[in-house]
C-alpha positions, 0 to 999 in steps of 0.5 A, a space after each residue: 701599403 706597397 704595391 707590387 709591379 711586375 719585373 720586382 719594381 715597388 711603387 714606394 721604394 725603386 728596384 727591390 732587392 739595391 742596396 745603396 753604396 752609401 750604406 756599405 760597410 767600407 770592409 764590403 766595399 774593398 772586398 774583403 767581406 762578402 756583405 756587411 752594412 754600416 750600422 754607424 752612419 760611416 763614422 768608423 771610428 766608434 765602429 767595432 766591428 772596424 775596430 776587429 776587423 782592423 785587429 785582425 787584418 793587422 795579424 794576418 800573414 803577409 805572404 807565405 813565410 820562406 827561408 832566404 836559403 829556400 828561396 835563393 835554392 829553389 832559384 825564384 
């Protein structure tokens, strides 16, 4: 059994609510998801949510799509 200490400190397991880095998706830790943990010990090639997200990153627009005339004619 866990006891509570004041400030949100557990005796059995540190500061409540820390999530260690190690078990951070790496799609969390380059920020493009808010959260996510690894459920596959970091081997992200059996992951398929890597697998996805990999998927749709590729497919994702790269900026927004300009005609070359549009662009020379409003002078950027």
């Amino acid at each position: 059994m866990t006891t509570k200490r004041p400030g949100g400190l557990r005796k059995d397991r540190g500061i409540r609510g820390l999530i260690m880095e190690e078990e951070c998706c790496i799609w969390m830790k380059a920020r493009v998801v808010n959260f996510k943990l690894c459920n596959h010990t970091s081997d992200c090639l059996t992951c398929p949510f890597d697998r996805a997200m990999s998927e749709a990153w590729a497919k994702r627009p790269c900026g927004p799509k300009q005609d070359k005339e549009e662009w020379i004619a409003r002078g950027e």
